[in-house]
C-alpha positions, 0 to 999 in steps of 0.5 A: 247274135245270142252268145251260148255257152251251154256246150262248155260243160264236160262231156260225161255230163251230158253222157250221164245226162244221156243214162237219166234219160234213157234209163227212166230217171229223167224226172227225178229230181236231184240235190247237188252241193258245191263246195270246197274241201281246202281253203286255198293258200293253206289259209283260215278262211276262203271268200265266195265269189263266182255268183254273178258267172254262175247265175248268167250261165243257169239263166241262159242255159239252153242248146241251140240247133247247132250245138244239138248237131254236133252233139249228133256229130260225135256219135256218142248220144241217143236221139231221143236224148238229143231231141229232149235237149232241144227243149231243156231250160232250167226249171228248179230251185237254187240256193248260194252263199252271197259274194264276199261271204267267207266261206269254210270247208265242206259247207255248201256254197250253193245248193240245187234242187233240180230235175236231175239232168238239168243238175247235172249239165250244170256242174262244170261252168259252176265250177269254174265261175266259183274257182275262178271267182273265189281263188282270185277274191280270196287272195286279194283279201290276203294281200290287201290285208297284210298291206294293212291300209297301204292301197294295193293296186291289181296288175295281173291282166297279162299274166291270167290263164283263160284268155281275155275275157277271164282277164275281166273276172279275175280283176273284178273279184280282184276290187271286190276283195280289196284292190283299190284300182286295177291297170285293166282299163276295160275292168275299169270301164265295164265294172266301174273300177279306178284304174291306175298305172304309171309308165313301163321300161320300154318308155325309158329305154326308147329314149337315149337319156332317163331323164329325158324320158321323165321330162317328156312324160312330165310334159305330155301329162294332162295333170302334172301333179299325177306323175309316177316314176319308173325307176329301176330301169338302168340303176335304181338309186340313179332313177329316185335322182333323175325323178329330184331333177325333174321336180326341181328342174320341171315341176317347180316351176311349174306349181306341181309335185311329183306324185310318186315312184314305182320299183319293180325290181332289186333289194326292196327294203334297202331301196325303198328306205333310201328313196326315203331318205333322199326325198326327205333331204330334197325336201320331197316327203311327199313322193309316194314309193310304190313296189310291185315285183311278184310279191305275194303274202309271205314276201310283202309280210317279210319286207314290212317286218324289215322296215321297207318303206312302202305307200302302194302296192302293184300286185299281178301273178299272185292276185289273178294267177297264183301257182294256187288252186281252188277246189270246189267240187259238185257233188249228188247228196240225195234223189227223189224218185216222184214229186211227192216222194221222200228223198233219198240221201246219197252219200260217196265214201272214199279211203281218203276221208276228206272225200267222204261227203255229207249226206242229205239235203242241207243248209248251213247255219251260222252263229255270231257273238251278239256283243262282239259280232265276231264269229263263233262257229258254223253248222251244217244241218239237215234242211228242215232242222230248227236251229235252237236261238237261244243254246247251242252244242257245237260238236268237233266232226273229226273229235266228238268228244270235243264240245264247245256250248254256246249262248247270247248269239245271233244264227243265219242261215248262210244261203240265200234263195238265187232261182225257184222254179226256174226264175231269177229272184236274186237281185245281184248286188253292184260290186262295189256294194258286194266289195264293201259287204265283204270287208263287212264280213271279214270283219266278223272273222276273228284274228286266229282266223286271218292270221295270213301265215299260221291261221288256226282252222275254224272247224265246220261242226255237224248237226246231231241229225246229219252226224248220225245220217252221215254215220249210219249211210258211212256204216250201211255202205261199208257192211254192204260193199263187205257183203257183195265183195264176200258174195261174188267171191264165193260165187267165182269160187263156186264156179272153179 
């Protein structure tokens, strides 16, 4: 049976779908933007990813007989709407920003230009794929680089909000923004991830001796030379013996070395160098100390900065369910009445100016320094804006004055077409070529950029057209909200 997932939108989707129709918009076409406002985690930079979720959802995007009678069902909808429904596929044209790519605020990181009902059903699954997708990718991204080379495995099957099948798409984004394994071994399965894992407490306990725990794993291993030790159960320091017991007592003999030691628990610095040293004067250099405990960015840096001696990392919660959020929004920015018409921009202000939106049917450009490939700013700009290849004026949006020229660069355009007319013409990348795309592209981001902890903001500059747009719509909207609040005034006036 075909799984449809066209009814997870929010119902004032569908209501204002049900107004377009009804209220003789059904054939204009409307231009949507998704983007986010914030980087998450305060951070400098953001990486894309929700795309492969988000392409699934529009290429099967369609209403079956039975989710039409529900729709009927709630009593909430016209039926001329619903049998309109019975039809809908999506027919227009969509543009996005690659899997990996990073991404900044306010820059669209994919853009539709649809019939406006079929835009509109589809803000809420694009919203969830892309926060979903990109809060899990960008925080791997974090770790993995303050863990600077040491392997960081992702734990976080068990602590995912969504239920079991968003277990897969976090530990997926997860290995696409740097994880090396995950202990998901149906991730591992369907995605091609390495999976990894060692034993849990539970093991330990259920036996009357730890070491007896270790010896009876050791012996039940298929490969004897991949053990890794839990060791902080009942007490930590007697764990790392019982671990030199088994290798001298068990794995000697044997020709086999132990791989390795996790702890998940108590001072980290302190026990990690201990386990050190005792593995070095039992002549066991080459056990590897694996940590895990819930750390995140700010609790890995502090151990590393105090000397904790750490191979390999467990990362669960603060991967695939950080107290974080993502906050990408989906946002009408122009309309055209008829098929040949001009479009009319549209724009939503707001007393909170991070909520006034940009105009316009857009895209956004992206500059490189051609010696160092290494960033050097971003545009956004009207669509059908030539964007000059040899000199540019990147302008501060929030501070005019503040103007930065640039030359001997290279420009992209950050969108790649993904739908036109309704087909599929992206060819999705595998995830391991869109994980090593990534690493790709955060090398061109500066150090300012990814400083984990006091990252300097990378502004997302205007181009003149869209500034000047933006500025006359923002003044046009402003004047005229005045007047009708000054006419109605007087009219209530008049009529005391």
């Amino acid at each position: 049976m075909e799984k449809n997932n066209s009814l997870m939108t929010d119902l004032y989707e569908l209501t204002m779908s049900d107004v377009y129709y009804n209220g003789g918009m059904k054939d204009w076409t409307g231009y949507f933007d998704l983007f986010h406002r914030r980087n998450v985690f305060n951070g400098g930079y953001q990486i894309s990813a929700g795309l492969e979720e988000a392409i699934e959802y529009i290429k099967n995007f369609h209403f079956t007989e039975e989710d039409i009678e529900y729709l009927r069902g709630t009593g909430k909808f016209n039926e001329n709407f619903l049998e309109y429904l019975k039809d809908l596929r999506f027919t227009g044209n969509v543009w996005a920003v690659p899997d990996g790519t990073p991404i900044f605020p306010n820059e669209a990181n994919m853009t539709i230009e649809a019939p406006i009902i079929e835009g509109q059903i589809l803000e809420t699954a694009l919203l969830t794929a892309f926060n979903s997708g990109s809060l899990a990718a960008t925080a791997a991204k974090r770790i993995t680089e303050v863990a600077e080379n040491r392997p960081v495995a992702e734990f976080g099957a068990r602590r995912v909000r969504g239920g079991l099948e968003a277990t897969l798409v976090e530990s997926k984004y997860a290995y696409m923004g740097g994880c090396g394994a995950t202990s998901n071994t149906l991730a591992g399965k369907l995605y091609d991830i390495p999976v990894t894992g060692t034993i849990a407490h539970a093991l330990v306990q259920s036996f009357d001796d730890e070491y007896e725990a270790f010896l009876t794993y050791a012996k039940a291993a298929p490969d004897k030379n991949k053990l890794v030790l839990l060791v902080d159960t009942y007490d930590t320091i007697g764990g790392i013996i019982n671990a030199i017991r088994l290798q001298k007592e068990y794995l000697d003999p044997i020709g086999a070395k132990l791989s390795g030691i996790r702890i998940d628990s108590g001072d980290l610095v302190y026990l990690t160098k201990e386990a050190r040293r005792m593995f070095r004067e039992a002549g066991m250099d080459y056990v590897q100390i694996c940590v895990s405990n819930g750390l995140d960015v700010d609790s890995l840096q502090d151990l590393l900065n105090r000397g904790a001696e750490i191979d390999t990392l467990g990362i669960g919660d603060n991967i695939v369910a950080p107290r974080e959020r993502a906050d990408h929004v989906y946002k009408l920015v122009g309309v055209r009445k008829t098929a040949n018409g001009p479009i009319d921009n549209r724009i939503k202000v707001s007393g909170d100016t991070a909520k006034t939106i940009n105009p316009g049917f857009k895209k956004t450009v992206r500059f490189y320094d051609k010696e160092t490939g290494k960033v050097l700013g971003d545009v956004i700009a009207l669509n059908d804006e030539v964007i000059d290849s040899d000199h540019y004026t990147l302008v501060d949006p929030n501070n005019t004055w503040k103007k930065t020229e640039i030359s001997n660069y290279t420009v992209r355009n950050l969108q790649v077409p993904i739908f036109e007319n309704g087909e599929l013409v992206y060819d999705m990348p595998s995830l391991k070529l869109r994980r090593d795309y990534a690493n790709q592209e955060y090398q061109t981001l500066t150090d300012r950029i990814t400083d984990p902890l006091n990252p300097h903001t990378y502004y997302v500059d205007l181009s003149d057209d869209l500034r000047n747009l933006k500025e006359a719509m923002l003044h046009r909207a402003t004047v005229d909200a005045e007047m009708r609040k000054q006419e109605y005034q007087k009219k209530l006036g008049a009529k005391r």
